[in-house]
C-alpha positions as CSV (number, residue, x, y, z in Angstrom):
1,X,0.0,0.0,0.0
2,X,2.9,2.4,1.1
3,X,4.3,1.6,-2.3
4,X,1.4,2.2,-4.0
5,X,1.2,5.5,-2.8
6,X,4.4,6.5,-3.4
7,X,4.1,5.6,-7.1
8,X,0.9,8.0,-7.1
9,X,2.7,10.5,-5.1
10,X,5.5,10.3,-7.7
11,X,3.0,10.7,-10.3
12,X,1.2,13.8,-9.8
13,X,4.5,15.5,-9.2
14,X,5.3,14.4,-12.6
15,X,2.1,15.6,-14.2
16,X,3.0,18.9,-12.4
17,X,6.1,19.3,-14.2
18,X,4.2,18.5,-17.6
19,X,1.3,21.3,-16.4
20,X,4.2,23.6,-16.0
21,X,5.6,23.4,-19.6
22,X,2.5,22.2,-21.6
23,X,1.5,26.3,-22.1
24,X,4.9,27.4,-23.5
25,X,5.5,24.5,-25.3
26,X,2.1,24.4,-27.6
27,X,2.8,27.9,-28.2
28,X,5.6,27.4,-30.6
29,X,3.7,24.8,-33.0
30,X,0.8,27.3,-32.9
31,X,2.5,30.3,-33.7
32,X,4.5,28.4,-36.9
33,X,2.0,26.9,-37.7
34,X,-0.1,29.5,-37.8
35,X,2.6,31.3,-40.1
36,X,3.1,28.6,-42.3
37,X,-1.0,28.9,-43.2
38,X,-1.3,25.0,-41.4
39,X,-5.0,23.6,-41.7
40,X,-7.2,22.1,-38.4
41,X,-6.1,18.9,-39.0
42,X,-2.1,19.9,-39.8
43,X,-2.1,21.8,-36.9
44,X,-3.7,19.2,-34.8
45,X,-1.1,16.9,-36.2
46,X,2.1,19.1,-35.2
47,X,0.6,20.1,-31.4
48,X,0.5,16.5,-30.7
49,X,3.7,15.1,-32.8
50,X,5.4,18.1,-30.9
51,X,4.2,16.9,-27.5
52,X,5.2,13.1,-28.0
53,X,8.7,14.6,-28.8
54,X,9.0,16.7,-25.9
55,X,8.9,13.1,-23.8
56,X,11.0,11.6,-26.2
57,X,13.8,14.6,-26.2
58,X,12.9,14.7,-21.7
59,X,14.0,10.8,-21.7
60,X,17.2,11.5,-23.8
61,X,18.4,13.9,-21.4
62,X,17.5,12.7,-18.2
63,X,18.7,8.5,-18.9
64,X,22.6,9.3,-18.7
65,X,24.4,7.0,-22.0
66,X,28.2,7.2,-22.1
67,X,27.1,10.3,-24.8
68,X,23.9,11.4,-23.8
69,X,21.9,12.9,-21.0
70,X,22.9,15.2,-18.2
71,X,20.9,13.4,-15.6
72,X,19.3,16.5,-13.8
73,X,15.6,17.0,-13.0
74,X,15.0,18.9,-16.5
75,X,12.5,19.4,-18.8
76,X,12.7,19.7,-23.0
77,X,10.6,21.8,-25.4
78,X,11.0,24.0,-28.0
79,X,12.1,27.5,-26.9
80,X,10.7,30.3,-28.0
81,X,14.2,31.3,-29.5
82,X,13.3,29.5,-32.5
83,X,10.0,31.0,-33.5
84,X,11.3,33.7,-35.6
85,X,13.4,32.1,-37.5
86,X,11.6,28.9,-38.5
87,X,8.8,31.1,-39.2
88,X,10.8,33.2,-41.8
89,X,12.2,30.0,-43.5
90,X,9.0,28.1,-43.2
91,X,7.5,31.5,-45.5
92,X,10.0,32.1,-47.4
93,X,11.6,28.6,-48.6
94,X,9.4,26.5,-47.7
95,X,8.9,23.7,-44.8
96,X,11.0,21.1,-46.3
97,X,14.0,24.2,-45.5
98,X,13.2,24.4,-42.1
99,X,13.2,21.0,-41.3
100,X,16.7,21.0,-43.0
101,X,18.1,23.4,-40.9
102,X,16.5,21.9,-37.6
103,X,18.5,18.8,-38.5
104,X,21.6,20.6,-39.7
105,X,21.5,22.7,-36.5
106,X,21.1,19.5,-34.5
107,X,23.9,17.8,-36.4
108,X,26.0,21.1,-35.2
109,X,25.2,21.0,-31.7
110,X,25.7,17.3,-31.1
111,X,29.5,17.6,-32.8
112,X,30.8,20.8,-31.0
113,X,29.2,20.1,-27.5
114,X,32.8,18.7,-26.4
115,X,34.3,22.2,-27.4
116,X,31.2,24.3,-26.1
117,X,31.5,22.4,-22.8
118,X,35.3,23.6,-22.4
119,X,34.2,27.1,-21.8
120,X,33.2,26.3,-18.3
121,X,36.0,27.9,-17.1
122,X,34.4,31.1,-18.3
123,X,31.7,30.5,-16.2
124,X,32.4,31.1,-12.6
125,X,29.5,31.9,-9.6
126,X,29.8,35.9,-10.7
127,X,28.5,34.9,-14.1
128,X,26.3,31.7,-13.7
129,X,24.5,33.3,-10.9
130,X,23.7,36.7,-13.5
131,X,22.9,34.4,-15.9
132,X,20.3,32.4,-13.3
133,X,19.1,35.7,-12.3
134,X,18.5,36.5,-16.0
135,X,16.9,32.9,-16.7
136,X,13.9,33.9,-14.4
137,X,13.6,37.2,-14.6
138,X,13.4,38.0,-18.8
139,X,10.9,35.4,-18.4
140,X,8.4,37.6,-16.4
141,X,7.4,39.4,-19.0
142,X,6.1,36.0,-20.3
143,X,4.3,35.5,-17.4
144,X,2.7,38.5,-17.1
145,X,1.1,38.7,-20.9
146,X,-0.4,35.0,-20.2
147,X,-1.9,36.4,-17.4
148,X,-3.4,39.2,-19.3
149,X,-4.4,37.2,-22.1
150,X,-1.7,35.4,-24.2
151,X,-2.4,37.4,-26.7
152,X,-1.2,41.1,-26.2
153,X,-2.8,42.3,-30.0
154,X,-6.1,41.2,-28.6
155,X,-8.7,43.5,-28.0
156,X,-9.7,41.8,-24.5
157,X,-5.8,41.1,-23.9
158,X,-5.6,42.6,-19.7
159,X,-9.7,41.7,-19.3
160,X,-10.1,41.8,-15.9
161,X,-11.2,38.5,-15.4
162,X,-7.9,37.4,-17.0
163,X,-6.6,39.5,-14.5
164,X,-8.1,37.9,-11.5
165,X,-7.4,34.5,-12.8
166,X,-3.8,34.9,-12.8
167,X,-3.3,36.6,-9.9
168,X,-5.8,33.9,-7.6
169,X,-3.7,31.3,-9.0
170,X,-0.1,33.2,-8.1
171,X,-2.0,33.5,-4.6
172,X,-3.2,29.8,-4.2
173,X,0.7,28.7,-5.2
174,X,2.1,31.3,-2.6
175,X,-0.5,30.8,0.4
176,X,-0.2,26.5,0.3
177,X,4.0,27.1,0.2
178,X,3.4,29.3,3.3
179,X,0.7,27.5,5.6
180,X,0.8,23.8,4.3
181,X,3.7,20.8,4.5
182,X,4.6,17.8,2.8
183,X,3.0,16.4,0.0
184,X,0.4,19.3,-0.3
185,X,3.4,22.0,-0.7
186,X,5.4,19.6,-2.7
187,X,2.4,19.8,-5.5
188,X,1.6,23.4,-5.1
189,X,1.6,24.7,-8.0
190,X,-0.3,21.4,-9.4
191,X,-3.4,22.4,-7.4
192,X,-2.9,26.2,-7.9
193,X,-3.2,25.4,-11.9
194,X,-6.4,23.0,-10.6
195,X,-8.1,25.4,-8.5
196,X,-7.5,28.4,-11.0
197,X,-9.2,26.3,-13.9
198,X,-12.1,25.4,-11.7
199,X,-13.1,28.8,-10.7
200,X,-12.1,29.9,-14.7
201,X,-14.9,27.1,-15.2
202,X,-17.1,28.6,-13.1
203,X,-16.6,31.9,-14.4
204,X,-17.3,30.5,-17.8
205,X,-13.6,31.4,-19.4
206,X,-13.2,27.4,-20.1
207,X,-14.7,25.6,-23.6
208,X,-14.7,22.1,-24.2
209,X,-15.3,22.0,-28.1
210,X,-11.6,21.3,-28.8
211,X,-11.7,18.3,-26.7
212,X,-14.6,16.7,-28.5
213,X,-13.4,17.5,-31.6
214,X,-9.6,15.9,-31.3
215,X,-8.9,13.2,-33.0
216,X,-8.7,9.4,-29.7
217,X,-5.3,8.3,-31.3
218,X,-1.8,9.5,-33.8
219,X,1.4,7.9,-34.0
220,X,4.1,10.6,-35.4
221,X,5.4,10.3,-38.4
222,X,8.7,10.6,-40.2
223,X,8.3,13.3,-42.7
224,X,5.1,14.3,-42.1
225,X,5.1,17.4,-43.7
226,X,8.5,17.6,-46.2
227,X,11.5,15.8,-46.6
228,X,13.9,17.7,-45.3
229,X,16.1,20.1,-47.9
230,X,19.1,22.1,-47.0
231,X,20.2,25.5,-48.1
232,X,23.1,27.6,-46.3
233,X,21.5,30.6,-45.1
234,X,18.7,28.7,-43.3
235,X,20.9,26.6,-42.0
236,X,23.1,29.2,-40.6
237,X,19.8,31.1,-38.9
238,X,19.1,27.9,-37.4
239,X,22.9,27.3,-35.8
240,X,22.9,31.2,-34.7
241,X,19.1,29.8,-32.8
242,X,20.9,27.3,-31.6
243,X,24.3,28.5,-30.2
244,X,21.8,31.4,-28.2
245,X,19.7,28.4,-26.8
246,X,22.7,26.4,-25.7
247,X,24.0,29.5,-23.8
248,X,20.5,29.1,-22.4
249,X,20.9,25.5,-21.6
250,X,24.1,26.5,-19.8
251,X,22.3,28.6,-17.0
252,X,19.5,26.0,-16.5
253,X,21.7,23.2,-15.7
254,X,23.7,25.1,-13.2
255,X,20.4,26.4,-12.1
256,X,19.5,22.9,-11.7
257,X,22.6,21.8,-10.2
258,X,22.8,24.5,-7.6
259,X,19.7,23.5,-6.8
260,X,20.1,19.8,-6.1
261,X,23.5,20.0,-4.9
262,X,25.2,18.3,-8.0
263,X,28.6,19.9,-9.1
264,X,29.0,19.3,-13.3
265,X,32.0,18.6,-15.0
266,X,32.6,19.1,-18.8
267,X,31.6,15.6,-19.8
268,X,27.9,16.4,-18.1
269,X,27.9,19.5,-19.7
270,X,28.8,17.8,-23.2
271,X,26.5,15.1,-22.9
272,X,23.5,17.3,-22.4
273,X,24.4,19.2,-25.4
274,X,24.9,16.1,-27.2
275,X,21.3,15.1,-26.0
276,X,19.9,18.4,-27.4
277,X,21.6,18.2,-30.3
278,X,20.2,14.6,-30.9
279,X,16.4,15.4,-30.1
280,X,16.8,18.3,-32.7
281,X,17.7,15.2,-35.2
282,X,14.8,13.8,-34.3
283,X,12.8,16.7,-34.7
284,X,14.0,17.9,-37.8
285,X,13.1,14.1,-39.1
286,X,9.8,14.1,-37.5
287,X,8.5,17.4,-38.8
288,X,8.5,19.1,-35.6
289,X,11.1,21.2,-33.9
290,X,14.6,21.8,-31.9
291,X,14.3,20.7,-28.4
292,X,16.0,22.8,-25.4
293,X,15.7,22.8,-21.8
294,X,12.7,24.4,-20.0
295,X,13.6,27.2,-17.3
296,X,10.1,27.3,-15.7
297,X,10.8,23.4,-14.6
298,X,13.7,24.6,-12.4
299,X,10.9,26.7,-10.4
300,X,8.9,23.3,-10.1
301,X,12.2,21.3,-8.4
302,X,13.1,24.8,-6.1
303,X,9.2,25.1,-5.1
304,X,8.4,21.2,-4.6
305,X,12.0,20.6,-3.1
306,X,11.7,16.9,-4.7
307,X,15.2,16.7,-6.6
308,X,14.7,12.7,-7.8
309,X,14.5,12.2,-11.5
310,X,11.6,10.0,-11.0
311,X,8.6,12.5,-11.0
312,X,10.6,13.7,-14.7
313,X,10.3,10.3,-15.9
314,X,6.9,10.1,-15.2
315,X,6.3,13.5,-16.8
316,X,8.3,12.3,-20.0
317,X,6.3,9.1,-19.9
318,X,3.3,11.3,-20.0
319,X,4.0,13.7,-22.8
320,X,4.9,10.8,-24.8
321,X,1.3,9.3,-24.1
322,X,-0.8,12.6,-24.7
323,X,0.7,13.0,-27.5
324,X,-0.8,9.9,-29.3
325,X,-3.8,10.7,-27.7
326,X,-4.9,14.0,-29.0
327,X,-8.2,13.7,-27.2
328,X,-6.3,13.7,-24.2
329,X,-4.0,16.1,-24.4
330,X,-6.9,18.5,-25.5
331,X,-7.9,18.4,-21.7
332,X,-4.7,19.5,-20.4
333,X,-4.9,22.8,-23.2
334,X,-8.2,23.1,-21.7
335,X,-6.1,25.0,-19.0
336,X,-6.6,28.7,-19.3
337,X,-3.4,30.9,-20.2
338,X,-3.8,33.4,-17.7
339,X,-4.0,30.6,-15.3
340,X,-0.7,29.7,-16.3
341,X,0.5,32.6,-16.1
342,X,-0.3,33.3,-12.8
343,X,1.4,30.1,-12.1
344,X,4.9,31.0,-14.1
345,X,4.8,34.5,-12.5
346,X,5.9,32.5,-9.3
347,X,8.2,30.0,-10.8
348,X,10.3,32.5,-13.1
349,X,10.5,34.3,-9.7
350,X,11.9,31.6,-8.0
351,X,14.2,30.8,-10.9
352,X,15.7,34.6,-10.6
353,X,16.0,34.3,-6.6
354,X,17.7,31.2,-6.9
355,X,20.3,33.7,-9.1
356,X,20.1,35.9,-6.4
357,X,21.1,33.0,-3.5
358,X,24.0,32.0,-5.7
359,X,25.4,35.8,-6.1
360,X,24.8,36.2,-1.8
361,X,28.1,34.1,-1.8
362,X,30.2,36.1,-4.2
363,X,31.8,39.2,-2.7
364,X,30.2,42.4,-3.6
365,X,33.6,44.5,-4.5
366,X,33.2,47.0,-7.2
367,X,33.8,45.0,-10.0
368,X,32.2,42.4,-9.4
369,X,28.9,44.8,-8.8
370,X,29.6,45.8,-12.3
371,X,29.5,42.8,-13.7
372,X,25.9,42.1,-12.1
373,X,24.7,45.8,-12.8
374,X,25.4,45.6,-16.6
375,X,25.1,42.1,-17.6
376,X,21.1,42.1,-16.1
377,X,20.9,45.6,-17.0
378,X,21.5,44.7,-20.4
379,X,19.6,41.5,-20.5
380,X,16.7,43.0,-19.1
381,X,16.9,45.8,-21.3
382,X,16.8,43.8,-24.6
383,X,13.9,41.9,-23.2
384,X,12.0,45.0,-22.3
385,X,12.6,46.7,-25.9
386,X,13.4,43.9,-28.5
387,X,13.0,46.2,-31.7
388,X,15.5,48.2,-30.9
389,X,17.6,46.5,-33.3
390,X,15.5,46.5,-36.1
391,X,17.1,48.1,-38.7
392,X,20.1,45.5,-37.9
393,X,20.3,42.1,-40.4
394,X,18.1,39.7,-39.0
395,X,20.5,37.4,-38.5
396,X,22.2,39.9,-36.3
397,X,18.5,40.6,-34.9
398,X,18.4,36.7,-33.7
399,X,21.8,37.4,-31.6
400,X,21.2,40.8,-29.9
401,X,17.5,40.8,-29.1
402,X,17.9,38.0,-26.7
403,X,18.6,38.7,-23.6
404,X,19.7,35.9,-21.9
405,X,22.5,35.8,-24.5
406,X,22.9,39.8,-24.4
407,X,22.9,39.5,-20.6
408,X,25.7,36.0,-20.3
409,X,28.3,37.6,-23.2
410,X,28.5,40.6,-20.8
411,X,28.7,39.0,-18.3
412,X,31.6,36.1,-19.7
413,X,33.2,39.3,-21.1
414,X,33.3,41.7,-17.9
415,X,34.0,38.8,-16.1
416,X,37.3,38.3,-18.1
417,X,38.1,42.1,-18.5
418,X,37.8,42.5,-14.8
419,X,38.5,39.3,-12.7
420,X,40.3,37.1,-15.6
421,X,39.7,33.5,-15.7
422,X,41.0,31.7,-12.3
423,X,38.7,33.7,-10.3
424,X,36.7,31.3,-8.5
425,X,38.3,31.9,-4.8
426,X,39.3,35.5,-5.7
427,X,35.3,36.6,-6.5
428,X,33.4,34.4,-3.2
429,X,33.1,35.1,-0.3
430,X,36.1,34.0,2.3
């Protein structure tokens, strides 16, 4: 019986790992989708093919291979990095293009993850923490326009109901952390994302046609859409997409690390590239899209304080099931974005403070304050006002309007400039 319930307990903290990513991760097959001109039944195709491969890319990373996986608590989905870009190849070329230069990119990340892992050295406490700090905080923004709406075009984007959604379900997560133990706090956010959808039920905000009218089962298949075709200027958008989302990657695994008290070594570091790299092969191949880790996830392990990898296997496992079964996974979209929102306003936060804990133990001379002043500055900047480089190349425009990578090249390059490379002992605390 005890084991019984431990498996169940296991279960629903895996499921709360999936409700945590499911919003962003739909979000990128919609919005390409959408831009490619994709039919109901395309689109229905590429939410759910998308959704198996999020569990299949989660598994690759999380089962350590003498090549693959870093074996942290992590999540993978398509980052929002790649939008842009796949969009304007998808218009312009075509889909069989894009898919070329998802697997060419892939191809790219899994051969020089050995040499992009050797740049740990350039990555001391001064500039992982930033970069932590960074990982949460651009991402409020995020939060903040689910829980107006999604949408902030919309005419009813900030409706007050939207409103009221996000913040009761920011409120729920925060009051059960505070005055409840155990299990209950451990699944938090879970039941805040619950609760929130009920009332947003009662309240009306919640359909069901798109359940009903999903398809009961799909198996993804390889070329779906296109064979793939290659060309050198998509393929070069997509490895500039790439190299910003590994820089990503970077801060979420020592996020992650930091978090469950696991030091990483360049062969961790190069294996979860290599595992990156491989589910973007796979992607590419299967029609769907380049697979990164997923910051808000790093909220889920802080808030929950369970560290295992089992509740991620479970969550992989269940990705992998929804998305055959389109029908089912139409439930979980059933979710309102605002909701979600409300939910990721607390988790990017706790991303950010974890940033913050990690640059406590670094001592705050002068240049060191620098370093933390203009590398966020900077990144938060960019995030705040992304057109300002508008009238830049657009492959420049993929570089510089991203703040996280904005934000870490200051901060690798003060860091260098100001405290060299063996600064470890010189920059903590004694």
């Amino acid at each position: 019986m005890a084991k019984q319930q431990a498996v169940i307990k296991t279960a629903i903290l895996g499921l709360q790992h999936l409700l945590a990513m499911y919003s962003g991760d739909i979000l990128v097959p919609l919005l390409v989708g959408g831009a490619l001109g994709f039919n109901a039944k395309q689109m229905t195709y590429l939410i759910s093919a998308d959704i198996f491969m999020c569990g299949i890319a989660t598994l690759l990373q999380i089962k350590r291979t003498p090549w693959t996986g870093i074996g942290l608590p992590v999540v993978l989905g398509c980052a929002v990095e790649y939008v842009a870009p796949l969009q304007h190849i998808g218009k312009t070329l075509g889909p069989g293009y894009m898919y070329g230069g998802i697997i060419a990119a892939g191809i790219f990340i899994f051969l020089i993850s050995g040499i992009f892992a050797k740049l740990r050295r350039f990555f001391p406490t001064i500039v992982t923490g930033s970069l932590i700090t960074l990982v949460g905080f651009t991402l409020i923004p995020v939060a903040f326009q689910n829980i107006g709406g999604g949408d902030n075009s919309a005419k009813n984007f900030g409706d007050p109901t939207n409103l009221f959604l996000g913040l009761i379900t920011a409120l729920i997560i925060i009051c059960l952390n505070i005055w409840t133990h155990g299990f209950i706090q451990q699944i938090a956010v879970l039941l805040g994302i619950i609760i929130g959808t009920i009332i947003a039920v009662i309240l009306g905000q919640v359909g069901f046609a798109s359940v009903s009218a999903a398809q009961w089962f799909q198996i993804p298949r390889l070329f779906y859409f296109s064979a793939p075709h290659f060309e050198w200027s998509s393929i070069a958008t997509m490895i500039l997409a790439a190299l910003t989302c590994m820089i990503e990657s970077t801060g979420v695994y020592y996020a992650l690390s930091e978090v469950v008290h696991e030091d990483l070594n360049e062969r961790d570091l190069a294996d979860g590239y290599r595992s990156e790299g491989l589910a973007a092969i796979l992607g590419g191949l299967f029609n769907t899209f380049p697979y990164s880790t997923f910051s808000q996830n790093v909220g889920i392990v802080q808030l929950s304080g369970i560290k295992t990898l089992n509740p991620v296997y479970y969550s992989a496992v269940f990705l992998i099931i929804l998305g055959m079964i389109p029908k089912v996974g139409a439930i979980a979209n059933l979710i309102p974005t605002s909701v979600l929102g409300g939910a990721m306003l607390v988790m990017f936060g706790m991303v950010g403070a974890q940033g913050i804990k990690m640059l406590a133990n670094i001592e705050m001379n002068t240049r060191n304050l620098l370093i933390i002043a203009v590398s966020v500055g900077l990144g938060l900047g960019v995030t705040a006002q992304p057109h300002l480089f508008q009238f830049l190349p657009a492959s420049v425009q993929t570089i510089l309007s991203n703040g996280m990578v904005i934000g870490s090249m200051t901060a690798v390059i003060m860091n260098l400039l100001l405290n060299g490379v063996n600064n470890n002992k010189n920059s903590s605390k004694s």
